[in-house]
DSSP file (Angstrom, degrees, kcal/mol; ACC not computed):
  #  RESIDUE AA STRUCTURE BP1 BP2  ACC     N-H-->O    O-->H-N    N-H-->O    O-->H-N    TCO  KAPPA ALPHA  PHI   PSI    X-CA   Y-CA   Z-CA
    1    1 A X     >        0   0    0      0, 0.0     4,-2.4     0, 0.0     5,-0.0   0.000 360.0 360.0 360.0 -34.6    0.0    0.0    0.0
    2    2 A X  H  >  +     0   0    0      1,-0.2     4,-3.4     2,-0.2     5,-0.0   0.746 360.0  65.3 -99.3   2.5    2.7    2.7    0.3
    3    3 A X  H  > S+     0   0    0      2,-0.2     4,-2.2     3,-0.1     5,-0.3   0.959 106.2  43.0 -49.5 -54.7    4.5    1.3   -2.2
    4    4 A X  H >> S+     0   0    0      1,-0.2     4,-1.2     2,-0.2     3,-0.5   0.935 114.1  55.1 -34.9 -66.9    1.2    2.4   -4.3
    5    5 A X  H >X S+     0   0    0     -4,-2.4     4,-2.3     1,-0.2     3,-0.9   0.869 109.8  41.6 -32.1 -66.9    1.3    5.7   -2.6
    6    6 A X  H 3X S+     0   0    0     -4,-3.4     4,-2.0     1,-0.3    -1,-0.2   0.564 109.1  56.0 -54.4 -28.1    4.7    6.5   -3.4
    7    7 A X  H <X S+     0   0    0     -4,-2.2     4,-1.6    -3,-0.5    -1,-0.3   0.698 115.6  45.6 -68.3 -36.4    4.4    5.3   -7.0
    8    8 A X  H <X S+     0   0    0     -4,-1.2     4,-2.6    -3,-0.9    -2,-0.2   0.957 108.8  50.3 -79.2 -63.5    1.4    7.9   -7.0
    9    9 A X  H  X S+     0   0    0     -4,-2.3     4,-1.2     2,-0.2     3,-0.3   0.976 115.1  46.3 -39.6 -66.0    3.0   10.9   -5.2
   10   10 A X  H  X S+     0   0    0     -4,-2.0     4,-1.8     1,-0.2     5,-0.4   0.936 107.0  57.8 -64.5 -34.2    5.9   10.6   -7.6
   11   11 A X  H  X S+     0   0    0     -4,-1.6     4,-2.2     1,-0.2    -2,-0.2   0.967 108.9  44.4 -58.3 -31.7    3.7   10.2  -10.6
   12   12 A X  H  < S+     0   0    0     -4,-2.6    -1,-0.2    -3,-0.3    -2,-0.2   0.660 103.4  60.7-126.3  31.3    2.0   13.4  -10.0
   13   13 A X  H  X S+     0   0    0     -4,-1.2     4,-1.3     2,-0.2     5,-0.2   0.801 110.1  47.0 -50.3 -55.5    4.8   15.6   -9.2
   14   14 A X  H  X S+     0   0    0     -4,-1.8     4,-1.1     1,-0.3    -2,-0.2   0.972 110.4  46.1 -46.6 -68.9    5.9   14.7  -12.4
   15   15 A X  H  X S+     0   0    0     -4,-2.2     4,-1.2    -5,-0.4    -1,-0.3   0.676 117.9  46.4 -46.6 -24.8    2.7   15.3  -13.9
   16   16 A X  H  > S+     0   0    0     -5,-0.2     4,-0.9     2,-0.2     2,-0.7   0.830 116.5  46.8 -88.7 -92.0    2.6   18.8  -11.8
   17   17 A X  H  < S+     0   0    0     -4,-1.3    -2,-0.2     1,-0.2     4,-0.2   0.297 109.2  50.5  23.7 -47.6    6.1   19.5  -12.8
   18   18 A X  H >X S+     0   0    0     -4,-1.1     4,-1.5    -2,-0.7     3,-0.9   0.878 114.0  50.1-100.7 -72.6    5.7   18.6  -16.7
   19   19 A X  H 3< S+     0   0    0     -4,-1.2    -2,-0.2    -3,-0.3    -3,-0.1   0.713 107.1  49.3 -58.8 -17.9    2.4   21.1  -16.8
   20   20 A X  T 3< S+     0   0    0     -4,-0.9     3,-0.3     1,-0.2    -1,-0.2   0.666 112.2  51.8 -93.5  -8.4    3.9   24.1  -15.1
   21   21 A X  T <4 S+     0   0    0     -3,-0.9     2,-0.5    -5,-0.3    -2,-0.2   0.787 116.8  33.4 -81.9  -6.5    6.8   24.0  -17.4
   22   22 A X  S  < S+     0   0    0     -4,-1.5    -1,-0.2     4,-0.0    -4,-0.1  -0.665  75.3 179.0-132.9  72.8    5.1   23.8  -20.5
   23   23 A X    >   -     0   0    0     -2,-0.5     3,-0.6    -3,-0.3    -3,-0.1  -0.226  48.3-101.7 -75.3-161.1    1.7   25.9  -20.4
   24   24 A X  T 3  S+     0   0    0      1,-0.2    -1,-0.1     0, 0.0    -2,-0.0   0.478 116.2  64.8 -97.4  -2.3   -0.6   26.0  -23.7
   25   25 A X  T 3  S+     0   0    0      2,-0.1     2,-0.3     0, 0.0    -1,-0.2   0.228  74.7 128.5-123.9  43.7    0.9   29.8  -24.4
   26   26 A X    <   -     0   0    0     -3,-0.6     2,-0.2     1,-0.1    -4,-0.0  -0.485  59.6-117.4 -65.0 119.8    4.3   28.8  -24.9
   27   27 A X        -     0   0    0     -2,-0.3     3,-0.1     1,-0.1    -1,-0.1  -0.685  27.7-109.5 -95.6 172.1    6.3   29.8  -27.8
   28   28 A X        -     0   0    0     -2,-0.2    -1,-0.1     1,-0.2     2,-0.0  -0.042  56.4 -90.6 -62.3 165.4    7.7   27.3  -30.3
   29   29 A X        -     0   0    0      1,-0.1     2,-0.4     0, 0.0    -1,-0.2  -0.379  59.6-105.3 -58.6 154.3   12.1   27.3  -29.5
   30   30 A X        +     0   0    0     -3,-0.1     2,-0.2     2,-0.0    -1,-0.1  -0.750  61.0 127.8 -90.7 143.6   13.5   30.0  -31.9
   31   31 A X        -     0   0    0     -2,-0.4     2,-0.3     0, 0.0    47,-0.0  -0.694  58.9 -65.7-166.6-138.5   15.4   29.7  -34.9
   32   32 A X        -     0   0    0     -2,-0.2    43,-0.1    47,-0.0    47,-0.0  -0.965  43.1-124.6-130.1 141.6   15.0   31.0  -38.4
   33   33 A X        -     0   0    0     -2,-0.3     2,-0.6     1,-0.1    -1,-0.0   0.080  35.8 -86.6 -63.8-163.0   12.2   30.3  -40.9
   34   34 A X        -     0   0    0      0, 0.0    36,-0.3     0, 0.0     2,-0.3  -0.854  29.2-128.3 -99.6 127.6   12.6   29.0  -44.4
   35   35 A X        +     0   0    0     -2,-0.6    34,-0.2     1,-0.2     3,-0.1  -0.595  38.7 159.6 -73.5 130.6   13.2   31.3  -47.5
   36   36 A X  S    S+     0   0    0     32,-0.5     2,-0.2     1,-0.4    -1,-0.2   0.590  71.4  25.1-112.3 -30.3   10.4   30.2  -50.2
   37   37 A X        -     0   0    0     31,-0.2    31,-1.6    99,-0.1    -1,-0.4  -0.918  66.3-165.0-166.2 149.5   10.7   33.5  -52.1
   38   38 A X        -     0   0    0     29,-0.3     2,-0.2    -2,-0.2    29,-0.2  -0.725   5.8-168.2-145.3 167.6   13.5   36.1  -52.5
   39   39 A X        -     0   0    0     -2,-0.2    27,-2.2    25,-0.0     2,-0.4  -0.900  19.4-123.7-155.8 158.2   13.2   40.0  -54.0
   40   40 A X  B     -A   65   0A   0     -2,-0.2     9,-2.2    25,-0.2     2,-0.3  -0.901  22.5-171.7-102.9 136.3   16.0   42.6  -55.1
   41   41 A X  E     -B   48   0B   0     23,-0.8     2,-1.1    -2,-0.4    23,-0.4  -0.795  24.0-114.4-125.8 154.3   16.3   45.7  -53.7
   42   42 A X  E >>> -B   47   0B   0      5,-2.2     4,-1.6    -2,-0.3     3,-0.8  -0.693  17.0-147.2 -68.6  70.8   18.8   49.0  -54.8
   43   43 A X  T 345S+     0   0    0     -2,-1.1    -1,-0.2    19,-0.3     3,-0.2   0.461  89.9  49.4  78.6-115.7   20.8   49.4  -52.4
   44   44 A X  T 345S+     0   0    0      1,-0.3    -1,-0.2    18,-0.2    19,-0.0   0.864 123.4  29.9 -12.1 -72.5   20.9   53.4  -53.2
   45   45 A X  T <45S-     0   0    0     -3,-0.8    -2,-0.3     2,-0.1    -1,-0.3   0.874  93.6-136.1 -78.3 -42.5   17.4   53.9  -53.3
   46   46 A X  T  <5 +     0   0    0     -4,-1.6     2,-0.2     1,-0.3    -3,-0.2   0.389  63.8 130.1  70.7   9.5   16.1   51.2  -51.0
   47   47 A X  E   < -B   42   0B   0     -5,-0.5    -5,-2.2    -6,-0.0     2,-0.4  -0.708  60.7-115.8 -95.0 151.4   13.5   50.4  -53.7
   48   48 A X  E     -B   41   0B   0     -2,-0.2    -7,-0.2    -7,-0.2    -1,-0.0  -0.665  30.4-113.6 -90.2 139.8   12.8   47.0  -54.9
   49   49 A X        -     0   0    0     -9,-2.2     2,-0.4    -2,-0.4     4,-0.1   0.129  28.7-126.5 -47.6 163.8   13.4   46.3  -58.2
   50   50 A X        -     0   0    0      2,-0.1     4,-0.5    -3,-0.1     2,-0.3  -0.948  41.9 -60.4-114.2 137.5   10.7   45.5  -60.5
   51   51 A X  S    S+     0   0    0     -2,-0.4     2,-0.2     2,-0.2    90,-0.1  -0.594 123.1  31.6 -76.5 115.0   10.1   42.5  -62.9
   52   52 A X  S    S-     0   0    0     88,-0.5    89,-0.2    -2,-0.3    -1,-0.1   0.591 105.6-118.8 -91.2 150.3   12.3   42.0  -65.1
   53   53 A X  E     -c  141   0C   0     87,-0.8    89,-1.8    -2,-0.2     2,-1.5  -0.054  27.9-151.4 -33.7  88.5   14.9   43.3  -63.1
   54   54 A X  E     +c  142   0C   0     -4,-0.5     2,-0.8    87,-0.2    89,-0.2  -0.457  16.4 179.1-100.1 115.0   16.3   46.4  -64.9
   55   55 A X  E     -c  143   0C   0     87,-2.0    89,-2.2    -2,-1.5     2,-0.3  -0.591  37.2-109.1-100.7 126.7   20.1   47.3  -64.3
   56   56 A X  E >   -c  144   0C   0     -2,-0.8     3,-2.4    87,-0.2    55,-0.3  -0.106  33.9-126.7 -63.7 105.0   21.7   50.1  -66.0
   57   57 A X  T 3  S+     0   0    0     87,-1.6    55,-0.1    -2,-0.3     3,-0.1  -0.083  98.3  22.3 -55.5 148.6   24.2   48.8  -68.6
   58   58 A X  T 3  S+     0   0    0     53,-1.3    -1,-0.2     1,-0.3     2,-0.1  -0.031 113.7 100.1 102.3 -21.3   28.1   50.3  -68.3
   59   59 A X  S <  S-     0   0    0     -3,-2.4    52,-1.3    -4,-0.2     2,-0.4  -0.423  70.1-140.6 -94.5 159.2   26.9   51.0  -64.1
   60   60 A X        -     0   0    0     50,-0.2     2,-0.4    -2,-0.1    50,-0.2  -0.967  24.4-170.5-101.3 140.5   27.6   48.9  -60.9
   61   61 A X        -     0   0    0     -2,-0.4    48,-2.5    48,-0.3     2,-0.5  -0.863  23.8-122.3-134.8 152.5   24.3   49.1  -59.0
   62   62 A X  E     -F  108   0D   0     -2,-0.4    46,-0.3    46,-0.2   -19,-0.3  -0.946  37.1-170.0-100.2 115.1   24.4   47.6  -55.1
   63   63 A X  E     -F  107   0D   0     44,-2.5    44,-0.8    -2,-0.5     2,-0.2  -0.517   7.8-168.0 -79.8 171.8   21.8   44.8  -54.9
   64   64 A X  E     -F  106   0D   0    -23,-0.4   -23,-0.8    42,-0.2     2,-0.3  -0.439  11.5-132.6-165.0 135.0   20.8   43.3  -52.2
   65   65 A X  B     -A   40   0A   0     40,-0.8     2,-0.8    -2,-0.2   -25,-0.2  -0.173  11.4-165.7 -67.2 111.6   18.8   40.3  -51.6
   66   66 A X        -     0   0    0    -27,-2.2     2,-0.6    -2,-0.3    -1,-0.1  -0.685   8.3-150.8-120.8 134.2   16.0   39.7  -49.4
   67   67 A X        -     0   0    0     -2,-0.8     8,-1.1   -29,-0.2   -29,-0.3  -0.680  10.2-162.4 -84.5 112.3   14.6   36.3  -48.3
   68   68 A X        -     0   0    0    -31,-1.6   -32,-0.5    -2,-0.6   -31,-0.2   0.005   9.8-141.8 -50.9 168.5   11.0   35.8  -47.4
   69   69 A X    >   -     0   0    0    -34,-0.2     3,-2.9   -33,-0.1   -34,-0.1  -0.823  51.6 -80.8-118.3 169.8    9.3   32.8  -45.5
   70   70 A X  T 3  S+     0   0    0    -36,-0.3   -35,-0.1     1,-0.3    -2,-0.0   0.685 130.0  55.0 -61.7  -3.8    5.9   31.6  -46.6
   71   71 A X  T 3  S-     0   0    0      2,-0.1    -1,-0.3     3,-0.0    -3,-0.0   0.454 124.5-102.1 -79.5 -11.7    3.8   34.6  -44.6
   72   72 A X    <   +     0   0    0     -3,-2.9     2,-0.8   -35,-0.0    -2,-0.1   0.152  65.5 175.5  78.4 -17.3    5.9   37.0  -46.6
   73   73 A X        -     0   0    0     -5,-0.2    -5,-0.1     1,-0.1    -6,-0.1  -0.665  44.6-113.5-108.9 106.4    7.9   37.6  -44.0
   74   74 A X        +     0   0    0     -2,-0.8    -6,-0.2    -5,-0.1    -1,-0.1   0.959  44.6 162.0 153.0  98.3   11.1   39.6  -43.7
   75   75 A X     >  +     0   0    0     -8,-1.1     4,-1.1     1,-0.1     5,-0.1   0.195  48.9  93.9-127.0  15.7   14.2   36.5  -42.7
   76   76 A X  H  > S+     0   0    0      1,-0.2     4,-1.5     2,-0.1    -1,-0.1   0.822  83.0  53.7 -85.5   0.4   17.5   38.4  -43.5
   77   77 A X  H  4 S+     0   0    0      2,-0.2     4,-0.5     1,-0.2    -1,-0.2   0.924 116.5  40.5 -78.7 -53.1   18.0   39.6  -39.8
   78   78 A X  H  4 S+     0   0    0      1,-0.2    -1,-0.2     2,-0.1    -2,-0.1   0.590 122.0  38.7 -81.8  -4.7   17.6   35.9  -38.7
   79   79 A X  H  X S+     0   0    0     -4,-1.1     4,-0.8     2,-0.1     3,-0.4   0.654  91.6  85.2-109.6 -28.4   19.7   34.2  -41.4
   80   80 A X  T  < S+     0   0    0     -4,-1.5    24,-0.2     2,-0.2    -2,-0.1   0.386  83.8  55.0 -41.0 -29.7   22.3   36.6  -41.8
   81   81 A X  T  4 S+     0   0    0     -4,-0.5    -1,-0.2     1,-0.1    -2,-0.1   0.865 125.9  22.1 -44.7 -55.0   24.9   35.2  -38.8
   82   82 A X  T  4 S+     0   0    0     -3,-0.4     2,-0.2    -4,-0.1    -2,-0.2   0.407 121.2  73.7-109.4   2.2   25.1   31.7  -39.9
   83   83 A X     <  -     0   0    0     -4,-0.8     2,-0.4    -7,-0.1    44,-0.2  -0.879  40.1-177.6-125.1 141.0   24.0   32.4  -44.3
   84   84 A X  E     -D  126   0C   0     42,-0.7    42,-1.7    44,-0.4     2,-0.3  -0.827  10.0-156.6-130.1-167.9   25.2   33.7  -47.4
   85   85 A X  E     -D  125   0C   0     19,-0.5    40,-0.2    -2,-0.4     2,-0.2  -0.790   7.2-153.1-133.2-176.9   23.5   34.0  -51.0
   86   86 A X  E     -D  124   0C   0     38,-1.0    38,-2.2    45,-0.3     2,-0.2  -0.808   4.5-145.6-138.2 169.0   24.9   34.3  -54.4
   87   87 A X  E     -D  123   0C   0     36,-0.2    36,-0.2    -2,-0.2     2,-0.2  -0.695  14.1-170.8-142.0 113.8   23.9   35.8  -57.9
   88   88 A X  E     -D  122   0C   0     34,-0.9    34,-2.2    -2,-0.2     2,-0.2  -0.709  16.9-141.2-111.0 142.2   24.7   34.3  -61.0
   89   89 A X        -     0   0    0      6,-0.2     3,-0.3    32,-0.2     2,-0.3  -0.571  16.8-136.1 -97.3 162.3   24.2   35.9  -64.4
   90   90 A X  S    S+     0   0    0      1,-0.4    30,-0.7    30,-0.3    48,-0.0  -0.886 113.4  33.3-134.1 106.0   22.9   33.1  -67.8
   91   91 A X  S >  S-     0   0    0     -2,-0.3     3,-1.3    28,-0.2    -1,-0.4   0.583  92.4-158.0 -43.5 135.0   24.9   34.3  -69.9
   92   92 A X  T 3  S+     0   0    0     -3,-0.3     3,-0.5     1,-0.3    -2,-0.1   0.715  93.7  71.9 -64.9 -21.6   28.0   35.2  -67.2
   93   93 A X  T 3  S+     0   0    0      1,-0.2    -1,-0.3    18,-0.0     3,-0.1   0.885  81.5  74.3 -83.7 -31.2   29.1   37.7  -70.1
   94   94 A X  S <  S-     0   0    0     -3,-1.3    18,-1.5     1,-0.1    19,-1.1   0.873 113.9 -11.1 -33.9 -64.0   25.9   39.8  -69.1
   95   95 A X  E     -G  111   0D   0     -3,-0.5     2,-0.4    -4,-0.3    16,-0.3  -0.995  54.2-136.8-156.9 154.9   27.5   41.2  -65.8
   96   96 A X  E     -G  110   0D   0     14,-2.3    14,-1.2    -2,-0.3     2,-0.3  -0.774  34.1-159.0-111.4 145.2   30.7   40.7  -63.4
   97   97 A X  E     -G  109   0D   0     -2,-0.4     2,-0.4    12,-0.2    12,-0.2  -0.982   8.6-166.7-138.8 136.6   29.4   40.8  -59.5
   98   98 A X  E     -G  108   0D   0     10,-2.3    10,-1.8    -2,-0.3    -2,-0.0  -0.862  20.1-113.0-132.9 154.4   31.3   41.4  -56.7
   99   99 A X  E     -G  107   0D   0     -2,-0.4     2,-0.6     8,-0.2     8,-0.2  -0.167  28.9-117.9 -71.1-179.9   30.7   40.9  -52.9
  100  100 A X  E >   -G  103   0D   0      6,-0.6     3,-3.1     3,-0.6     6,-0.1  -0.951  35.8-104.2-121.1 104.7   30.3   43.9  -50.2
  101  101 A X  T 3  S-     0   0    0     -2,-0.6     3,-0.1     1,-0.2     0, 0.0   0.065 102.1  -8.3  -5.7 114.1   32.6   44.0  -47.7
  102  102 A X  T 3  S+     0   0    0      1,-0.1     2,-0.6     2,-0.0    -1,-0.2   0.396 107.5 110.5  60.9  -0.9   30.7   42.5  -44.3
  103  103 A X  E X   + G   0 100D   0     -3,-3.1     3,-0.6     1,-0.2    -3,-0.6  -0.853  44.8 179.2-111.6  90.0   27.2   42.6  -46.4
  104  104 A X  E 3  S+     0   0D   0     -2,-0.6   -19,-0.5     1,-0.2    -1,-0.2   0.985  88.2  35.9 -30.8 -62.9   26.1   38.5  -47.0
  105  105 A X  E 3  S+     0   0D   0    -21,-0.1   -40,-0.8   -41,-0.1     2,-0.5   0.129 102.2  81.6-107.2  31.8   23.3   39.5  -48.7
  106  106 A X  E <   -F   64   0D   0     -3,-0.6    -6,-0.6   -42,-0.2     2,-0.3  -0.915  53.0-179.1-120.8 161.8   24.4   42.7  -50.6
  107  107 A X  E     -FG  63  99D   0    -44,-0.8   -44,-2.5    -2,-0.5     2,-0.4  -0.845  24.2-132.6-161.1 122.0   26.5   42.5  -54.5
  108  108 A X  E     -FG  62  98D   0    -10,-1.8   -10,-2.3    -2,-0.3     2,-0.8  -0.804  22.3-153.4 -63.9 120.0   27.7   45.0  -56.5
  109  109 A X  E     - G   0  97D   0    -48,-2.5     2,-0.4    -2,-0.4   -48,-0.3  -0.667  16.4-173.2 -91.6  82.1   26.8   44.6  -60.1
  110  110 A X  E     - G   0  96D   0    -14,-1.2   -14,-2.3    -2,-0.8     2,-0.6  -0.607  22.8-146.0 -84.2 112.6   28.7   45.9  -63.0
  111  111 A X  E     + G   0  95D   0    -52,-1.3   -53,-1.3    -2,-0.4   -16,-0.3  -0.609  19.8 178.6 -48.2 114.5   26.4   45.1  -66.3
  112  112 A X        +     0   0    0    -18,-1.5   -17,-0.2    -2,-0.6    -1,-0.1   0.538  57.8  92.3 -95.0   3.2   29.0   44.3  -69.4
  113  113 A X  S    S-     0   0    0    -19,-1.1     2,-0.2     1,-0.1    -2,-0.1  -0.319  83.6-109.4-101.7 175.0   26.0   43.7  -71.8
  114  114 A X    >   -     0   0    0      1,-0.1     3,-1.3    -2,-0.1    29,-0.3  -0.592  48.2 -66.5 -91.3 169.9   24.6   46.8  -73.9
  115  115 A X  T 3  S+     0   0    0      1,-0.3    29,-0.2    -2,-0.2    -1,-0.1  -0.436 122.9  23.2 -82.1 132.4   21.5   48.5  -73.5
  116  116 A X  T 3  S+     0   0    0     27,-1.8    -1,-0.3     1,-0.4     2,-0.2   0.382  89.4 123.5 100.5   1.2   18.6   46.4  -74.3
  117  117 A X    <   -     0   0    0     -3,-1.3    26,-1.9    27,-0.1    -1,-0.4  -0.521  46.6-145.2 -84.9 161.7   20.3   42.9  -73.7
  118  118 A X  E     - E   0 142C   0     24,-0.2     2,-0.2    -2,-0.2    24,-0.2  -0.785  16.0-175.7-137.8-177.1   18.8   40.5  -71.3
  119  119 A X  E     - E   0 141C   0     22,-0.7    22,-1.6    -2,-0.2     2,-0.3  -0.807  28.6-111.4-161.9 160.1   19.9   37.8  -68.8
  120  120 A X  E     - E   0 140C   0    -30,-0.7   -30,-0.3    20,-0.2     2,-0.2  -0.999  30.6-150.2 -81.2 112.8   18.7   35.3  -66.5
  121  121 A X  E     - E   0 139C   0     18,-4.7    18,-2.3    -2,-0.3    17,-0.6  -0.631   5.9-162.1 -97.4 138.2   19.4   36.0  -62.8
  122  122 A X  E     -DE  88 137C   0    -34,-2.2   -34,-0.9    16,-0.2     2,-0.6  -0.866   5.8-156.2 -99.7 133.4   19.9   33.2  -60.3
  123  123 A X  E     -DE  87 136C   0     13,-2.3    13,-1.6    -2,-0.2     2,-0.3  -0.964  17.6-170.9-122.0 118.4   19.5   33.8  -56.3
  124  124 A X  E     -DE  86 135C   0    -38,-2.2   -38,-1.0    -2,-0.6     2,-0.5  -0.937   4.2-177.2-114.0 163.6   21.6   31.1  -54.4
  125  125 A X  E     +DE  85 134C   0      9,-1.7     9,-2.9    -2,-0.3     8,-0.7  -0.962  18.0 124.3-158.4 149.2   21.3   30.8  -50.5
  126  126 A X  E     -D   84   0C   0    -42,-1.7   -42,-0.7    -2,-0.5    -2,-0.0  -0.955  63.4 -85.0 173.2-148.3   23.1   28.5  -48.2
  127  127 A X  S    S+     0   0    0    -44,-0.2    -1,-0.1    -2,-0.2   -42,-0.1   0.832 102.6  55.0-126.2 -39.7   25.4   27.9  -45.0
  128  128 A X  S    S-     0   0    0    -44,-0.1   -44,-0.4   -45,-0.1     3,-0.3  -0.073 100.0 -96.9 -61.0 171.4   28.9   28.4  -46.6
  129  129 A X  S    S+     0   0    0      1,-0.2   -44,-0.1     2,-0.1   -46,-0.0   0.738 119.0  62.9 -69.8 -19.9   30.3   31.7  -48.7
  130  130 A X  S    S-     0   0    0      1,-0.1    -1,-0.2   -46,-0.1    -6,-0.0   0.909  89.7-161.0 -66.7 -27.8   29.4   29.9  -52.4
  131  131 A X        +     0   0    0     -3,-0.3   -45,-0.3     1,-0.1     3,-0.2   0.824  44.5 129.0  -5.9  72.8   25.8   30.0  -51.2
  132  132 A X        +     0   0    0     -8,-0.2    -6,-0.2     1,-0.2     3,-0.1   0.021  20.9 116.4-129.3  38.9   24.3   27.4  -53.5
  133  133 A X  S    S-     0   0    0     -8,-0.7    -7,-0.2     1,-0.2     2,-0.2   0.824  97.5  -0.8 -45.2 -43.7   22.4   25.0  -51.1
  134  134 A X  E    S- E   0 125C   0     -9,-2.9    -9,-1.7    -3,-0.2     2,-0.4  -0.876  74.0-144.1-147.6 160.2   18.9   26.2  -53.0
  135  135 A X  E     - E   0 124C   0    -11,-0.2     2,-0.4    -2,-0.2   -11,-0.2  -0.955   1.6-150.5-150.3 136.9   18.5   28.6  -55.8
  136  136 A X  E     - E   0 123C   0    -13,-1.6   -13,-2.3    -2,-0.4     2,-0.3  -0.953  53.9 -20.2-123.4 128.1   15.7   30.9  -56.3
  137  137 A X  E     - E   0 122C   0     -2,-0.4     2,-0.2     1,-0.3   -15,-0.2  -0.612  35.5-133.1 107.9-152.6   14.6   32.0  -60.3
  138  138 A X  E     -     0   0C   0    -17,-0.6     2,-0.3    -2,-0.3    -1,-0.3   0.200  52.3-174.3 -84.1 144.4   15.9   32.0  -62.9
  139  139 A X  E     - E   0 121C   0    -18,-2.3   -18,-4.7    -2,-0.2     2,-0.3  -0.971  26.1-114.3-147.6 163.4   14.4   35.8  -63.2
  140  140 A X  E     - E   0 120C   0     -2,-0.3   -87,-0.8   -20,-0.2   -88,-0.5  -0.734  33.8-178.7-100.1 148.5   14.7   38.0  -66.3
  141  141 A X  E     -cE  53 119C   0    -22,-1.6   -22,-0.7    -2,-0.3     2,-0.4  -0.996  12.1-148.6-137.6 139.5   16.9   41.2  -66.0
  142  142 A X  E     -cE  54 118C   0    -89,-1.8   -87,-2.0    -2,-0.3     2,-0.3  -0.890  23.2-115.2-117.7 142.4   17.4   43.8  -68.9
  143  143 A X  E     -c   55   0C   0    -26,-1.9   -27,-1.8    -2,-0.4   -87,-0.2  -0.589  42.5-156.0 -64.9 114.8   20.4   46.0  -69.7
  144  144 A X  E     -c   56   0C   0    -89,-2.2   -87,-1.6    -2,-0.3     2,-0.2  -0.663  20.5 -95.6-107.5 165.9   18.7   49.3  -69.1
  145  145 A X        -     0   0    0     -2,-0.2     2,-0.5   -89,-0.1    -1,-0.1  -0.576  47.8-108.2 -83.5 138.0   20.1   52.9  -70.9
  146  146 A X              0   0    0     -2,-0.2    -1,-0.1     1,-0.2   -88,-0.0  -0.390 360.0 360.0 -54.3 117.9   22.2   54.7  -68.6
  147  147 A X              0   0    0     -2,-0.5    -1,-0.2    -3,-0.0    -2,-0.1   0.613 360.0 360.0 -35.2 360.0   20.5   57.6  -67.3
C-alpha cells in the first residue's frame, strides 16, 4: 500500500512538474524560418526592383537580396549570422558581380552587356560563402540605358 502511494506521489509531481513547465501559451524554441521566395532591392534607393529586373548597362548598381518565409515575412535579420547568397548571371558575359565588404546578402553589379540585352538571374542561398544549397529564379533582368 505505500508502495502504491509513493508510486502515486511521484507520478503526479511529475505530472505537476511537466504542466507548469510547458503551459498552452508557450512559444515554439526560436530559430529561423525557411526562404520560399526572394526580392532585389537598390541598395541606393532602398526600392525593390521590378520584374524584369532592370540594371543600368556600363553602371555597378548595389543589390541586395532579401529572403521571405511563406507569410511573406522579412528573414535576412535571422539568417544573416550563420548564411550567405549568391547571384549568377545566364549568360555570365551579361554582368561581373562582386561581394560587399561585411554585407552577405548585398552584391555589387557591374552590367557588361549593352542597353537592351537580357539575362537570366539566379538567387543562391546556403550555410557556406558559395551560397548554392537552393536557388531561387531563374528571373529576367534587362540591360537598361544609362541615365
Amino acid at each position: 500500500m505505500l508502495r502504491t502511494m509513493t508510486s502515486r506521489a511521484i507520478l503526479l509531481g511529475f505530472t505537476l512538474f511537466t504542466l507548469a513547465a510547458c503551459s498552452d501559451d508557450e512559444a515554439a524554441p526560436s530559430g529561423h524560418g525557411t526562404p520560399v521566395s526572394t526580392k532585389l532591392f537598390d541598395v541606393a534607393t532602398g526600392s525593390e526592383l521590378p520584374a524584369p529586373y532592370p540594371l543600368p548597362a556600363g553602371a555597378t548598381t548595389r543589390v541586395e537580396v532579401r529572403f521571405y518565409d511563406a507569410d511573406g515575412g522579412l528573414l535576412n535579420a535571422e539568417l544573416e549570422a550563420s548564411h550567405f547568397t549568391s547571384v549568377t548571371f545566364t549568360p555570365a558575359e551579361f554582368a561581373t558581380v562582386a561581394d560587399v565588404e561585411g554585407q552577405k546578402f548585398q552584391r555589387d553589379v557591374t552590367v557588361t552587356a549593352t542597353a537592351g540585352a537580357t539575362a537570366a538571374l539566379a538567387v543562391g542561398y546556403g550555410h557556406d560563402t558559395a551560397g548554392d544549397e537552393e536557388s531561387f529564379g531563374p528571373y529576367d533582368v534587362v540591360a537598361a540605358a544609362a541615365p
